[in-house]
Every structure is written in C-alpha cells, then in structure tokens.
N, C-alpha and C positions, 0 to 999 in steps of 0.2 A: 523598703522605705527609700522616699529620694533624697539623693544628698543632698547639702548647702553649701555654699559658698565661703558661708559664715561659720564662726568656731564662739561659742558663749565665754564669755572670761572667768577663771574658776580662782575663787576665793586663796586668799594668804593662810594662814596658820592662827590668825583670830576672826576668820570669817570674812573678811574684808576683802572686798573687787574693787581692785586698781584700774578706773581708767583714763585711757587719755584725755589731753587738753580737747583734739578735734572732737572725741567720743562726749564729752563734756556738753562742748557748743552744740553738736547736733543736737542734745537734747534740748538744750536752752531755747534753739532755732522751733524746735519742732511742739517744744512746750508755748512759744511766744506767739505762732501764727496760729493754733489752735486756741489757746485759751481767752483770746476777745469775742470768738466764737458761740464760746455755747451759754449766753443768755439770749433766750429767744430762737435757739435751737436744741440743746441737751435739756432733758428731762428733767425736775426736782429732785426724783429719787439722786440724779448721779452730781447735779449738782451740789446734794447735802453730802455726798460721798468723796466727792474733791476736797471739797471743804474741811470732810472728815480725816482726811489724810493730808490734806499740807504739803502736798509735795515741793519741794524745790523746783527751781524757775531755773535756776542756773547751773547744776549739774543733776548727774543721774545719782538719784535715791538707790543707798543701799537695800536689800530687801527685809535685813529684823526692822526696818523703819516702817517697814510696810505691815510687817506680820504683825509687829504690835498691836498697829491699831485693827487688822483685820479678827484676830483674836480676841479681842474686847467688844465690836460689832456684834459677830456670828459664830466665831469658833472657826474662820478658817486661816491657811495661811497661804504665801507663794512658796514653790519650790523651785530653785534654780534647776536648768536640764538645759540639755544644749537644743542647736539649731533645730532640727527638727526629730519629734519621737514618735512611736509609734502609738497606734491608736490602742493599744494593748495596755502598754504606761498612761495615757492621755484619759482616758475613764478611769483606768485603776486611782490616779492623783486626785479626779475630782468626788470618785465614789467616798477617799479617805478625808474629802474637804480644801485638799490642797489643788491650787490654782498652776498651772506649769507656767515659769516664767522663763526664757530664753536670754542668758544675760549678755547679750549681745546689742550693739544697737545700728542701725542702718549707715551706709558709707554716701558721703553727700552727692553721690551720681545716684540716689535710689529713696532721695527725700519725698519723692511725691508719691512714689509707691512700690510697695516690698511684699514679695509671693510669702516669705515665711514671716510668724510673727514674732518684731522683736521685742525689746523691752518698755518701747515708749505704747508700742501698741498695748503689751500683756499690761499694763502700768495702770497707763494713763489711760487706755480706752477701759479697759474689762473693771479694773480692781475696784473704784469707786461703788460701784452696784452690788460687790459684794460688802459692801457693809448694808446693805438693804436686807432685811431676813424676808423676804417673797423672793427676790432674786437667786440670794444664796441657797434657799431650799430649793429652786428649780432646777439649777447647778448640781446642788448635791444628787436628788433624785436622780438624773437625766446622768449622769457619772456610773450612780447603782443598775441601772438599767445596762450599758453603753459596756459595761465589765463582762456583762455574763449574755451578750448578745453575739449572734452571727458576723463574720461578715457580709451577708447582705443585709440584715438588719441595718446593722454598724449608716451602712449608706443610705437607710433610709433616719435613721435618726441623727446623720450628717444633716440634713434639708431639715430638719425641726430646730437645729443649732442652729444654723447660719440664716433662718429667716425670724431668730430671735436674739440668742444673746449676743450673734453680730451685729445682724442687719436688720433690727425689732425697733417699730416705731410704735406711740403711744398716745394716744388722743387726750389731751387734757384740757380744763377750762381756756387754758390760756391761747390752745393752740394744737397743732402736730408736732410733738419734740420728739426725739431722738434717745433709745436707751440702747442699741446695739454698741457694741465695742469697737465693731469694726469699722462702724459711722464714724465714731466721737472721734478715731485716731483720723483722720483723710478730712482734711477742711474741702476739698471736692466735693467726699461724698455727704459730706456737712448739709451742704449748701442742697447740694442736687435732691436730695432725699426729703426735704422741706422746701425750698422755695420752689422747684421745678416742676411745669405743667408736664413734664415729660412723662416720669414713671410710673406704672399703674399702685394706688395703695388701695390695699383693699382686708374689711376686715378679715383679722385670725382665726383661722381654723387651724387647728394644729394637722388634720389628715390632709385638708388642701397644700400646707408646709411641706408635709412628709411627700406628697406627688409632685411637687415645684421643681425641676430643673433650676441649677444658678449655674455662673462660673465666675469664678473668685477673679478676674482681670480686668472684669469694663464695671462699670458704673450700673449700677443696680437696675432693671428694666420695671421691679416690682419689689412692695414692701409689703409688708401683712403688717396691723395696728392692731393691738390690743387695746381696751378702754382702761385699762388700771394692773398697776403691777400685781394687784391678785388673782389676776387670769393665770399667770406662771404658777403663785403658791398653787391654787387650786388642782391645773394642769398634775404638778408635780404629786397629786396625791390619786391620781387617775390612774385608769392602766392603760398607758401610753404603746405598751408590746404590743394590746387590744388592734389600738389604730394602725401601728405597725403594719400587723396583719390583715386589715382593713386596704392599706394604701397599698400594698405591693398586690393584694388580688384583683383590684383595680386599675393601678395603672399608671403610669405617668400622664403629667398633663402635657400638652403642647410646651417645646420652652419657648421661649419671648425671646431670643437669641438667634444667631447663629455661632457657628463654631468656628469661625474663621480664625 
C-alpha cells in the first residue's frame, strides 16, 4: 500500500477531533467555491442529501453529525481510518455499510487537487448520496462483492467504481447533472463534466465501465450516464462477478489517454 503524506486526526477521549483554525478555513474555502455550483450541475438525488445533512459552511463537521443523519436515511455510517487503506479494509467497511472517511483535510498548496481522498471529498462529495436507498444499496452490494474478490477482480471492479460513484453522470429532465463524488468535490471537474464539448459521455454499460481505462490525474476524457438512480439499485441485485468475467475475457478498451 502507498504511503501519504498526510496523517488523519484521531479523536480525544469523548470522540472529538480537534482541528485547526487553517484546517477550519480550508473547509470553509473549499465548501464556499463548491457549493454556488451545483444548481444546475449536481444531481436532485445529492442535492436533497446536502440538504439532508446541513453541513456547516464554516468549519469541518464532526462525523456522529454525519452518522446520525446517515443512519436515519439508510442504515449506514462513516468510519474514521487514516490516509490511505487497503483495499482489504475498503470493501470490508462498505460490505458492513460503513463509508471510510479519512479525517484529514488538504494543505492549501493541494486545494485544487489531492491524489488521496480527504475529508471534504469523503463529506461533501460521496456522503449526500448515501442518504439515497438506490445509491446506498449499490454501495453496499458493490462492498459484498469487492470483500470476497481477487485481486484482479478487485481492478476490474475499481473501473465500475470510478465511472460511477465517482465519476457517474445522470441524464434528467432538466438536464446532464452530476452524481459521482469525485465530480461534486473539483469545481474543474464540475464544470468540465457538464458544460464541456470536450469529453466523450456516453450511455452505461456496466461491462463497457469494467473495460474502460481511467487515470485519477487529468480531467476525465469520458463519462458513462445512467437515465435514473435505479440503474445502480437494479445493477446491484445483478451478478455483476458475471460481467466481471465477461470483461476481462474480453479485454480492455482502447484508453482515451495517454500516460505521460
């Protein structure tokens, strides 16, 4: 596993993480140029899940502030874990329902973008959608699976994550809005993901996801849309190992990248 740079802050003796003034403002900063954003980019589902959680504007929310209300949604909650864990722990937390949250938050040379994910990402991008029960069961499933798979599974059901509950756009009346996590947290990739002629979006297929090529550094080249958050419910009652085995007899696709 690789290391981080970053150390999460571990709770006092009534549960409570102390952080600093700067650690403070970062969030405030990072909540303030995000959230004029996403009307008319984030999705309803995550919009009523902002909503649903209240987060504070001005400093970083403890996380029983979070569980509460995610345990009243869906049943699930966050678990504090440090910088980065292994993908061992990472499905075991989601197969149990629990979300890993890293309580750490980004150092302001690293506000526009951060390899490991911190706390305004696990927060503010991911958590809202889990008060959605289509999302969170796709989460949980996708968890049950990810425990008791390979590692080369494990990587082909990395590309089912990351061209969903990161980087997963959603076709609605209104528009092309935005339910991935990893969208909602990058006012870049906000923008680019919806307004831009650039990236190809094309509809989901969960076995074309599992062949896709990504790299977590540039700006997305391709989005996959699903027409409604019951494509995930549905998905998740599939047998998704099926496709698995489907994708890797097959092949990878071309990536839209290079690797520079």
């Amino acid at each position: 596993m690789k290391k981080s740079s970053y150390e999460a802050r571990e709770p006092d003796a009534d549960g409570i993480i102390h952080y600093t003034e700067q650690e403070h403002e970062t969030w405030s900063r990072l909540v303030g140029q995000q959230i004029n954003l996403l009307p008319g980019h984030a999705c309803q589902e995550y919009l009523d899940g902002i909503e649903r959680l209240d987060l504070p504007h001005d400093h970083i929310p403890q996380l029983g502030r979070v569980n509460k209300v995610l345990e009243e949604a869906t049943g699930w909650q966050v678990e504090r874990v440090p910088a980065l864990i292994s993908f061992d722990r990472f499905f075991s937390l989601l197969a149990e329902r629990k979300f890993p949250v890293a309580t750490f938050i980004r150092r302001p040379e690293h506000m526009g973008y951060l390899k490991e994910p911190d706390i305004f990402h696990e927060v503010f991008g991911h958590c809202p959608l889990l008060t959605n029960p289509a999302f969170a069961a796709f989460t949980h499933a996708y968890g049950k699976l990810g425990k008791d798979a390979s590692h080369e599974q494990r990587v082909y059901l990395a590309r089912l994550y990351w061209f969903t509950v990161e980087f997963g756009l959603i076709d609605t009346p209104a528009g092309l809005r935005v339910y991935g996590g990893g969208i909602l947290s990058s006012p870049k990739e906000t923008r680019w993901s919806v307004e831009s002629i650039a990236p190809r979006r094309e509809a989901f297929d969960p076995i074309l996801a599992l062949r896709t090529p990504y790299r977590i550094d540039i700006l997305q080249p391709l989005y996959y849309v699903i027409n409604d958050m019951s494509v995930l419910n549905d998905l998740s009652q599939q047998d998704i190992m099926l496709m698995v085995a489907e994708a890797r007899q097959t092949g990878l696709l071309p990536p839209l990248f290079t690797n520079d």
